[in-house]
C-alpha positions in Angstrom: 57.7 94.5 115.6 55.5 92.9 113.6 56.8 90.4 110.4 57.2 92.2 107.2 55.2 90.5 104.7 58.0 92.1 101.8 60.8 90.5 103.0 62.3 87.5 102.9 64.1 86.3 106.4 67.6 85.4 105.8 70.4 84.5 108.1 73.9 84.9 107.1 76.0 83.3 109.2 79.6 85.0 109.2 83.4 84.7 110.3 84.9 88.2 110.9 88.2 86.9 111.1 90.7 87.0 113.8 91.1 91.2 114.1 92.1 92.8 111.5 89.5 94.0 109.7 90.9 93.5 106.2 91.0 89.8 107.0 87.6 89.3 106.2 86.5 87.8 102.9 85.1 89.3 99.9 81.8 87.9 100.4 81.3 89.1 103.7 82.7 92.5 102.9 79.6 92.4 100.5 77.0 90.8 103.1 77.7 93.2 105.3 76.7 95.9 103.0 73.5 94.9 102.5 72.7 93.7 106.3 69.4 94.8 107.6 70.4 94.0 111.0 74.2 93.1 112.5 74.5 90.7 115.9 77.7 91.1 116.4 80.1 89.5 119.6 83.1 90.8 121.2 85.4 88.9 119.5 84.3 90.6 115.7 86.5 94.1 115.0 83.6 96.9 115.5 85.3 98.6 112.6 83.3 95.7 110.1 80.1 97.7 111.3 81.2 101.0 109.1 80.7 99.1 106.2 76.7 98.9 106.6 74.3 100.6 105.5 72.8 103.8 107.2 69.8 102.2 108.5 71.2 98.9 109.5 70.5 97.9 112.6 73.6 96.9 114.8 73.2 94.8 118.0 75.8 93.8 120.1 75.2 90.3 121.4 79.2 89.3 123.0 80.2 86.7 125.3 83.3 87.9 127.3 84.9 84.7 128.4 84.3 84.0 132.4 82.4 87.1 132.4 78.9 88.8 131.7 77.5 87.7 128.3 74.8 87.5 126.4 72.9 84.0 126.7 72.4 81.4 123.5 68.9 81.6 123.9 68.5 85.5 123.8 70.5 85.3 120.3 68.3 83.0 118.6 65.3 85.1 120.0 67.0 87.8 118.7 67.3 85.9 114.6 63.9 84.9 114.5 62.4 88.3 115.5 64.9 90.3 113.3 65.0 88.1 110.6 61.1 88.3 110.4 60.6 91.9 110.8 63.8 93.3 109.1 64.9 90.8 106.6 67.8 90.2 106.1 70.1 89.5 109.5 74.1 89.2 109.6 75.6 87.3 112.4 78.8 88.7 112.9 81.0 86.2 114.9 84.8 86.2 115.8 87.4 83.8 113.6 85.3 81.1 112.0 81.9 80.4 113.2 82.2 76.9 113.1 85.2 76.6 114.7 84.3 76.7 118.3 81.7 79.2 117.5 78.6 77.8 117.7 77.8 79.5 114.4 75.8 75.9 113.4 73.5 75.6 116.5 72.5 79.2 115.1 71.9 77.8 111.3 69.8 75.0 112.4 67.3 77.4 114.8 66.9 79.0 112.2 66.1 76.6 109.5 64.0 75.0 112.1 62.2 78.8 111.9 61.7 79.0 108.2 65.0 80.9 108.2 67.0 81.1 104.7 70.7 80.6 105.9 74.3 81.1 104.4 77.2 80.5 106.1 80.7 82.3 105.2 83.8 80.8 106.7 86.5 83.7 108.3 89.8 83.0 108.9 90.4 81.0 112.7 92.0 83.0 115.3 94.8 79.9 114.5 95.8 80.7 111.0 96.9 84.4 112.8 99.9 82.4 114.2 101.9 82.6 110.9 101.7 86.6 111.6 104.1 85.9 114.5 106.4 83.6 112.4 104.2 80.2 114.1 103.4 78.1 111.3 100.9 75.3 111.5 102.7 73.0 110.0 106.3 72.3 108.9 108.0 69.7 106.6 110.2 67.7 109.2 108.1 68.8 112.5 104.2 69.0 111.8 102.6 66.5 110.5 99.5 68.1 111.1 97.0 70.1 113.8 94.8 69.2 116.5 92.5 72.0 117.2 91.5 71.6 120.4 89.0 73.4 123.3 90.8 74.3 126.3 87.3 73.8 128.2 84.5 71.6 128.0 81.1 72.6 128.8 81.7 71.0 132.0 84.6 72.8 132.9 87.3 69.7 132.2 89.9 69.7 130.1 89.2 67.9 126.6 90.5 64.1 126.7 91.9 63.9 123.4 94.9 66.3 125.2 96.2 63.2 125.8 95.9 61.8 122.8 96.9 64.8 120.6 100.5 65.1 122.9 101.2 61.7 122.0 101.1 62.8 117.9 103.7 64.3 115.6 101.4 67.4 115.3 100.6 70.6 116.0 98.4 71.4 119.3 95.9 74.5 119.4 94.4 75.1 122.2 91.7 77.4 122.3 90.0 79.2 125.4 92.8 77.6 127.7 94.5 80.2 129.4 92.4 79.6 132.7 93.3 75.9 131.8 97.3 76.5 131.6 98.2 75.5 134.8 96.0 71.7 134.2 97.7 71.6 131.2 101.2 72.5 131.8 101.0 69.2 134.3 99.6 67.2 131.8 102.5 67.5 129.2 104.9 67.2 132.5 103.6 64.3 133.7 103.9 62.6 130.4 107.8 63.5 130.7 106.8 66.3 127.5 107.4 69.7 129.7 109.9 70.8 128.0 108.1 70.9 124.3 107.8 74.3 122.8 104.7 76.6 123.4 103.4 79.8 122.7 100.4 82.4 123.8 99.3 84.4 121.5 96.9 87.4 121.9 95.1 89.6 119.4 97.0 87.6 116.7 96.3 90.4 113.7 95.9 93.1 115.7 98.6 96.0 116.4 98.9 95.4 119.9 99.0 91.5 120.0 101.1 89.7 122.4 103.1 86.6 122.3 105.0 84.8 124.7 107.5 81.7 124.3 108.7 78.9 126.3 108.6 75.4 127.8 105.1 73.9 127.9 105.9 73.2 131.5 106.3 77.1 132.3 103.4 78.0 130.7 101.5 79.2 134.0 104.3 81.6 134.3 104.7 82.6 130.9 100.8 83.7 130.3 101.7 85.6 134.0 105.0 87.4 133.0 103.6 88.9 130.3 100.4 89.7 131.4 98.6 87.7 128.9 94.6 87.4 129.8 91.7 85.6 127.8 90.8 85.3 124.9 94.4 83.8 123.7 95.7 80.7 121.9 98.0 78.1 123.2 100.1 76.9 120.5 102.6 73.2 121.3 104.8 72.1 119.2 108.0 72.1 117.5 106.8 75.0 114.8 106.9 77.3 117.9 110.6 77.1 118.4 111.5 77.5 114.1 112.4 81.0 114.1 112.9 81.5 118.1 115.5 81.6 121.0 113.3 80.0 123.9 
C-alpha cells in the first residue's frame, strides 16, 4: 500500500497487562480506540481488540514460547509499512513491554524510520502474584525483587541467579519453566532447596494455576500440576506468608 501523504505515522507502543482485560490503563483503553492498525502477540487478551474502531486493522503477530512465531524482523516490517500507509499503529504486547518484551528494540526501528513513538507501561505478569496472595515484597522477608529471565538468548541460564539467591529478596523468574529442572539444582547446590517457590499461570485470568513448594521440587511441582509455558517462578519467603507448603 502506498504511504498516505494525510497521516502522520505513529507508533504506540503498549502493555496489555497480565490477562485480564480490565487491567489495562486508562490511556491505553483510549489508544486503542483510535488505533488504525493493532499488532497484537499471544500473550495480549484478544478481548482489548473490541475496543477498536470498525475499520481498524488487527494483525496478530505472537511468539508462542518454543514454538512457531512470528519473527522480530517481520514486525518491524510490519510498523514501518502500516505506520506509513495507515497512520496510526498500536502495538499490543503482553504485561509491560519493557519488561522482557522487546517493546524498546521496536521504539528505536521506528524512530530510526521517521516513526512518532509513545510508550504506555501495562502492569508485568509479576505484579499478578498479589492476586494469589504472593506479594513482592514484605516488611521482615523482602527486601526487594530481582526480575530475572529464565533464558538467555543463548539458551543459559542468567548468571546473576547466583547472585540474586544470595540476597534478602524476592526472585522472579520469567520464561523458566523449561529451565526448572537447571534451576532447582542451582538453589540445591547452594544448600537453598528448601526455600519457598511458586508457579503461577494466567495470573488474572479465571483459570490461572498456581503451585507451591520447595525450590528443590520445583521440576515436580510445574509436572504435578500440569503447569506449561508461559508461567512465573516466584522464590522467596513471600511465597510461604499465607501458605501450608
Amino acid at each position: 500500500m502506498m504511504p498516505d501523504a494525510t497521516k502522520t505515522p505513529i507508533l504506540y507502543v503498549v502493555g496489555a497487562g497480565p490477562g485480564d482485560p480490565e487491567l489495562i490503563t486508562m490511556k491505553a483503553y483510549k489508544v486503542l480506540q483510535q488505533a488504525d492498525v493493532v499488532l497484537y502477540d499471544n500473550l495480549a487478551n484478544k478481548e482489548l481488540l473490541n475496543l477498536t474502531k470498525a475499520d481498524c486493522e488487527k494483525i496478530y503477530v505472537g511468539k508462542h514460547p518454543y514454538g512457531e512465531y512470528t519473527p522480530q524482523e517481520r514486525i518491524h516490517e510490519l510498523i514501518q509499512e502500516k505506520a506509513f500507509s495507515k497512520g496510526t499503529v498500536v502495538r499490543l504486547k503482553g504485561g509491560d513491554p519493557y519488561i522482557f518484551g522487546r517493546g524498546f528494540e521496536e521504539v528505536l526501528f521506528a524512530r530510526e524510520h521517521g516513526i512518532q513513538t509513545h510508550y504506555i507501561p501495562g502492569i508485568t505478569s509479576m505484579q499478578a502474584t498479589g492476586f494469589e496472595d504472593i506479594p513482592l515484597t514484605h516488611r521482615s522477608i523482602s527486601e526487594g525483587v530481582w526480575a530475572l529471565t529464565g533464558t538467555k538468548k543463548d539458551g543459559s541460564i542468567s548468571d546473576d541467579l547466583r547472585l540474586a539467591m544470595q540476597s534478602n529478596s524476592t526472585v522472579v523468574i520469567y520464561m523458566g519453566v523449561k529451565k526448572a529442572a537447571a534451576i532447582a539444582d542451582t538453589y540445591t547446590q547452594a544448600g537453598r532447596g528448601d526455600t519457598p517457590v511458586a508457579v503461577v499461570q494466567h495470573a488474572s485470568l479465571p483459570h490461572r494455576k498456581t503451585a507451591t513448594g520447595y525450590i528443590k521440587n520445583l521440576p515436580d511441582l510445574i509436572a504435578q500440576h500440569h503447569i506449561t509455558h508461559p508461567a512465573l517462578i516466584v522464590i522467596g519467603g513471600v511465597v510461604a506468608l499465607d501458605k501450608e507448603l
